[in-house]
C-alpha positions in Angstrom: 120.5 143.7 81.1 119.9 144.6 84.6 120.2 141.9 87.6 116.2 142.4 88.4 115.1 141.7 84.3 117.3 138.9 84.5 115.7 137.4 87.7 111.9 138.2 86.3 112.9 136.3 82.6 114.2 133.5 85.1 111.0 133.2 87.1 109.1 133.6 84.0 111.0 130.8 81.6 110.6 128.1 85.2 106.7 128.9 85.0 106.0 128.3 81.5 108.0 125.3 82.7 105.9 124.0 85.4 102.6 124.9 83.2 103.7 122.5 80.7 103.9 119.7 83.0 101.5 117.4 84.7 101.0 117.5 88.7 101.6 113.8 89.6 102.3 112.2 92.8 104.5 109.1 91.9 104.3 107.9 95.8 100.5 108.3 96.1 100.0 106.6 92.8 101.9 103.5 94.0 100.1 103.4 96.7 96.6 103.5 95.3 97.8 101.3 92.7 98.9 98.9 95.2 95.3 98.8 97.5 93.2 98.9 93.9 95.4 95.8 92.7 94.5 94.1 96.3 91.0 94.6 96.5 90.4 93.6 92.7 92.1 90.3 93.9 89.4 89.8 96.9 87.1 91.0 95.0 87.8 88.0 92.3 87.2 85.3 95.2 84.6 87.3 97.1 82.1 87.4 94.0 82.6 83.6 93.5 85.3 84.2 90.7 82.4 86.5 88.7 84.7 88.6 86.3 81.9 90.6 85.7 82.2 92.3 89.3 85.9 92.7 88.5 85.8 94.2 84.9 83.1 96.6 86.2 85.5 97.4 89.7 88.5 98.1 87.5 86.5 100.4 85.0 85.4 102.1 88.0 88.7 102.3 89.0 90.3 103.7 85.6 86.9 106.2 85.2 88.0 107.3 89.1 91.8 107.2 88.4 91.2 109.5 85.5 89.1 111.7 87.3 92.2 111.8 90.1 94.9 112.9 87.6 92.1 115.8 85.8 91.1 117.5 89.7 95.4 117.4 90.4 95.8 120.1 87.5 93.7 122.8 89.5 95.1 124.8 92.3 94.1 124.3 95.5 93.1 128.1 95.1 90.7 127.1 92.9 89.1 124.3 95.1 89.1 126.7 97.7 87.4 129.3 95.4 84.4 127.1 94.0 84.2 125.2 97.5 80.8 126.9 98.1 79.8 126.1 94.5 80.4 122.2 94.6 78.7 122.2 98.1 75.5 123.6 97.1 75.4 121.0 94.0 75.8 118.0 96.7 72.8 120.1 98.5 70.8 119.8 95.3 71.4 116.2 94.3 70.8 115.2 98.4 67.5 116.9 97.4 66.8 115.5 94.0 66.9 112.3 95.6 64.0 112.9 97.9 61.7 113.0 95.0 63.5 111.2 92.1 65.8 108.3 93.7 65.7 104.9 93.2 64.8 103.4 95.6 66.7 99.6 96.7 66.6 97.4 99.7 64.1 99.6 101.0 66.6 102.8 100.9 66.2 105.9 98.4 69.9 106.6 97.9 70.8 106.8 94.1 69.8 108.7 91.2 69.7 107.2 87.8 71.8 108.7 85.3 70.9 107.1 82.2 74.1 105.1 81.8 74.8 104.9 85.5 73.5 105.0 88.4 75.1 108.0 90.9 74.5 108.3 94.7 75.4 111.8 96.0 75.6 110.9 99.3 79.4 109.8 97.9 79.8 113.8 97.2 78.8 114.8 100.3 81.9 113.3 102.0 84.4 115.3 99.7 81.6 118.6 99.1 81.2 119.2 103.1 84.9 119.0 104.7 85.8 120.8 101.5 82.9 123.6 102.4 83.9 123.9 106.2 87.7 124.3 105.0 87.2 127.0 102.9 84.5 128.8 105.6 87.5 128.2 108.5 90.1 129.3 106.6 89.0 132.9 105.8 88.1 133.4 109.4 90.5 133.2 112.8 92.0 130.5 114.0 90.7 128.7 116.7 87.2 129.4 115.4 85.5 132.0 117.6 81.4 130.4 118.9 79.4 132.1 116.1 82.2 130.5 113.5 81.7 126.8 115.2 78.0 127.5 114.9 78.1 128.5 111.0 80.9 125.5 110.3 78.1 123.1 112.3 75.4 124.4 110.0 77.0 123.6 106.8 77.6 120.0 107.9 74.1 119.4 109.8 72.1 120.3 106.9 73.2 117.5 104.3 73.5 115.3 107.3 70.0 115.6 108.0 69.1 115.3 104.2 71.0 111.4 104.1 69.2 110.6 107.5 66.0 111.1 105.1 67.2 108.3 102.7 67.2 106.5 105.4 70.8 106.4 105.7 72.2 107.0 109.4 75.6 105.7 109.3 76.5 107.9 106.0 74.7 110.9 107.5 77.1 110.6 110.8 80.3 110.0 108.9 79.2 112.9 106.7 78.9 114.7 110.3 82.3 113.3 111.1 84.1 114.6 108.4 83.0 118.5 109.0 83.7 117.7 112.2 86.9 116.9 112.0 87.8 120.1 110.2 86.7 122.1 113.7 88.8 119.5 115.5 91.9 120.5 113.6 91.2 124.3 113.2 92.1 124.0 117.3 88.5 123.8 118.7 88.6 124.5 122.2 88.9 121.7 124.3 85.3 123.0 126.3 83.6 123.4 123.1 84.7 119.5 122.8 83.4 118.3 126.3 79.9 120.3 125.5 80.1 118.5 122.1 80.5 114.9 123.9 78.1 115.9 126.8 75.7 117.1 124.1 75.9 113.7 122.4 75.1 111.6 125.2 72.3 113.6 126.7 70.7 113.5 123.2 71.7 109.9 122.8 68.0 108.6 123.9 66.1 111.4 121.6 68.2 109.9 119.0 66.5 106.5 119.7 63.4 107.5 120.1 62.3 110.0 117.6 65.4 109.1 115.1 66.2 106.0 114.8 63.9 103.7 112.9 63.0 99.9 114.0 65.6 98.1 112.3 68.7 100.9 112.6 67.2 99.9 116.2 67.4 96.1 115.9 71.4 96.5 114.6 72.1 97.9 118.1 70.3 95.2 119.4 71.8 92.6 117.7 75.5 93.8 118.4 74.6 93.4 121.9 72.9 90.0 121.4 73.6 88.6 117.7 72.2 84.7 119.4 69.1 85.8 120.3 68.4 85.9 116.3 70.5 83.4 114.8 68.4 83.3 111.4 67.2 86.6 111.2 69.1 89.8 112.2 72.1 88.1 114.1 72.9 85.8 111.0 75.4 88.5 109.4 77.4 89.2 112.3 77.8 85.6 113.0 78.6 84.3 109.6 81.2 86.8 109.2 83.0 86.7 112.8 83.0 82.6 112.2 84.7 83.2 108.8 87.3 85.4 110.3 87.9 83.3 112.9 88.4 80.4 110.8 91.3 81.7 108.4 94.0 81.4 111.6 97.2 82.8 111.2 97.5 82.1 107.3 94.2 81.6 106.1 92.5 78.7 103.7 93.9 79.8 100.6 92.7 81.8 97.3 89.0 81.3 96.7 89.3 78.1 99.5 86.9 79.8 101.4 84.0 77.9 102.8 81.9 81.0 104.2 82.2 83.3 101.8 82.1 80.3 98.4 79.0 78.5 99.8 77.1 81.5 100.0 76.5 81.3 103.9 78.5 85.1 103.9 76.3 87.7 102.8 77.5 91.0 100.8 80.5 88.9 100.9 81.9 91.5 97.5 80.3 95.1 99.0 80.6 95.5 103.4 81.9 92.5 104.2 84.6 91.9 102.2 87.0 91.9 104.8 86.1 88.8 105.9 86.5 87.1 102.8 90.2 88.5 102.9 90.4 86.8 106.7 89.2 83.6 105.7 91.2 83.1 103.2 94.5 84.9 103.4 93.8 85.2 107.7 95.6 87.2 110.4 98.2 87.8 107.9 96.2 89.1 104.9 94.7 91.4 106.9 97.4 92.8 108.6 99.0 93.5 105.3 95.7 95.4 104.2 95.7 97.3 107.0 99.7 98.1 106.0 99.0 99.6 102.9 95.6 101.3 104.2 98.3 103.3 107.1 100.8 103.6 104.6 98.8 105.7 102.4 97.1 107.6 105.6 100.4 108.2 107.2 101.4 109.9 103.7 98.6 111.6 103.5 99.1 113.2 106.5 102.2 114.5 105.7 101.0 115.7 102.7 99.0 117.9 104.9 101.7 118.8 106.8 103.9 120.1 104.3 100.9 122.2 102.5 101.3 125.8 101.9 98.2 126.9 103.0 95.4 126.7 106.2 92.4 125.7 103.6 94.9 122.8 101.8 96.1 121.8 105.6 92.5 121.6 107.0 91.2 119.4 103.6 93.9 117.6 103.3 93.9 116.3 107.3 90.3 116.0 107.6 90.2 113.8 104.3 93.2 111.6 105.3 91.2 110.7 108.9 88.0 110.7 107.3 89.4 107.6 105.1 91.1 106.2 108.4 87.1 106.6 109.7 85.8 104.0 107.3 88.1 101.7 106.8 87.7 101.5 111.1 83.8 101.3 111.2 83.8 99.0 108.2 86.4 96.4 109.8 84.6 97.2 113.5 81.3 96.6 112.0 82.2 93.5 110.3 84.4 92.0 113.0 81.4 92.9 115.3 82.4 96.0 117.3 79.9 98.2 115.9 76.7 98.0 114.4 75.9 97.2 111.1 75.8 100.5 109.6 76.5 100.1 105.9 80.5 101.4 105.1 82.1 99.8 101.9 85.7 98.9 102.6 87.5 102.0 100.8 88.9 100.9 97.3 87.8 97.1 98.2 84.5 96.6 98.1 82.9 96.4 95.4 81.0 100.2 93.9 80.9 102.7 91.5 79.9 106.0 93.3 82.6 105.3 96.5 85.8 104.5 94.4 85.3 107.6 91.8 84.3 109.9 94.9 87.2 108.8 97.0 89.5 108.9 93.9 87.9 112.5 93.8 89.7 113.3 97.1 93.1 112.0 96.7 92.9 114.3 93.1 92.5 117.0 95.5 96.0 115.6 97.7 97.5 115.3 94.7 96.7 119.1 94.0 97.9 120.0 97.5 101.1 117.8 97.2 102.1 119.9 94.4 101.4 122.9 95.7 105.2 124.5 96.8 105.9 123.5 92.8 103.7 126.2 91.5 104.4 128.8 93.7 104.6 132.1 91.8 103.2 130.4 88.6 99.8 130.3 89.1 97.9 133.6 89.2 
């Protein structure tokens, strides 16, 4: 047998190999498992010990897990392949939802499934960086005008279509997260500065012809929450007295006055975080905020160490896209930004977020396991 057949049988014998086995991330896993078992244990005190909520969370949780370990078998070729395929069928449910959604609390954001209920928004946040990726990637690096202009396209059009819902603070972290892919492809620094100028010129317009009266009144009330104890200013000041009453080391487990007497509200979904302060106080939430940039930080490397410029740009938009709303969710609640709306990642409480974000870390998991299948998938 010659040296070259032996090499070839080799390669071939290590890629049956590697076929036959699952693409797991041990170290992501932990992780996950680590912020799902924390936020199942908020969630327990947050929803006034209601196992319901928690049964329901953890179901979500295994549905989303499952989903995680089924999107790690494909390629990140294949992602990159079907990109433009799973983007236009968050396009058509952004659409559906304009004439069938449900509408709730005065928004039209899900669509009703039969057994479920399904908001697509949630799929826009993995469809569009995923989308810009792929459109980057096949063209030079740093993106020439036109490219910018094309990548801007793709995420202005199902931003527009969430701002319709009315949903402005989805539509602009949907907008974040495309661009965030530009950002890393090495946008130049002037197409930046036009991009901030831009922003602030059109700031007013925004506020004017955008912005409706109460998206209006939550600016407003950040400024001023007094001025409206009762009405608009009541969240914001409920949840900044129950973080500042859990100290250094909290109240205790379920010990919680704001959040167990009701005077918190959506104390399980947006402003869970300050049922973790109040009770478990500077502490607790520092160690959330430890395993939140333990699994960014590991994310990121991930996407460091990826073998290609479509995995790298997915895989570091995602990981700062997560860093995006777990920020404006604590901001908001702690009241240094509007109320806009952003569950906690993995903590608060819904169905759509926790399978669509376990959606994405599939896809990490993919990309982590890329330099194992080198020269065994074709």
């Amino acid at each position: 047998m010659y040296k070259d057949d032996f090499v070839r049988q080799l390669n071939t014998k290590g890629g049956d190999r590697h076929q036959n086995v699952l693409q797991l991330d041990f170290t992501l896993i932990f992780i996950l498992f680590a912020l799902c078992m924390t936020g199942l244990f908020v969630l327990y005190s947050a929803s006034e010990q209601s196992l319901y909520y928690v049964k329901r969370q953890a179901t979500f949780m295994l549905i989303g897990f499952a989903g995680m370990l089924i999107v790690a078998q494909f390629p990140v070729r294949f992602w990159e392949r079907w990109a433009s395929l799973f983007y236009g069928s968050a396009l058509i449910a952004l659409v559906a939802v304009l004439f069938f959604g449900i509408e709730a609390k005065g928004a039209t954001r899900w669509l009703n499934l039969g057994f479920s209920r399904f908001q697509p928004s949630e799929m826009a946040k993995i469809a569009v960086p995923m989308m810009v990726s792929a459109y980057l990637s096949r063209r030079i690096i740093p993106p020439k005008l036109k490219h910018v202009a094309g990548a801007l396209l793709i995420v202005a059009i199902p931003a527009f279509l969430i701002i319709q819902q009315p949903d402005l603070g989805t539509s602009i972290l949907v907008f974040a997260s495309g661009f965030f892919v530009l950002f890393l492809a090495g946008l130049r620094k002037r197409y930046v500065a036009g991009a901030f100028i831009g922003s602030l010129a059109a700031a007013p317009l925004l506020w004017i012809y955008v912005m409706r009266d109460y998206q209006k009144q939550r600016v407003l009330t950040l400024l001023s929450p007094e001025d409206d104890k009762f009405g608009a200013g009541w969240n914001i000041i409920q949840s900044t007295t129950a973080i500042g009453s859990g100290g250094l080391s909290g109240k205790g487990w379920t010990e919680g006055t704001q959040s167990q007497l009701n005077f918190l509200p959506e104390s399980h979904t947006d402003f869970i975080i300050a049922v973790l302060a109040e009770e478990f106080g500077l502490l607790g939430v520092i160690g959330l905020c430890g395993i939140y940039l333990l699994l960014i930080g590991y994310c990121m490397m991930i996407a460091k160490n990826a073998q290609s410029q479509f995995a790298q740009l997915l895989a570091a938009s995602t990981s700062l896209t997560f860093f995006i709303y777990m920020f404006v969710n604590m901001s908001m609640v702690s009241g240094l930004l509007p109320v806009v709306g952003v569950p906690l990642p993995l903590v608060s409480y819904g169905g759509s977020a926790i399978v669509t974000l376990f959606f994405g870390f599939g896809i990490l998991m993919a990309i982590s396991s890329e330099p194992k299948r080198i020269g065994t998938w074709r």
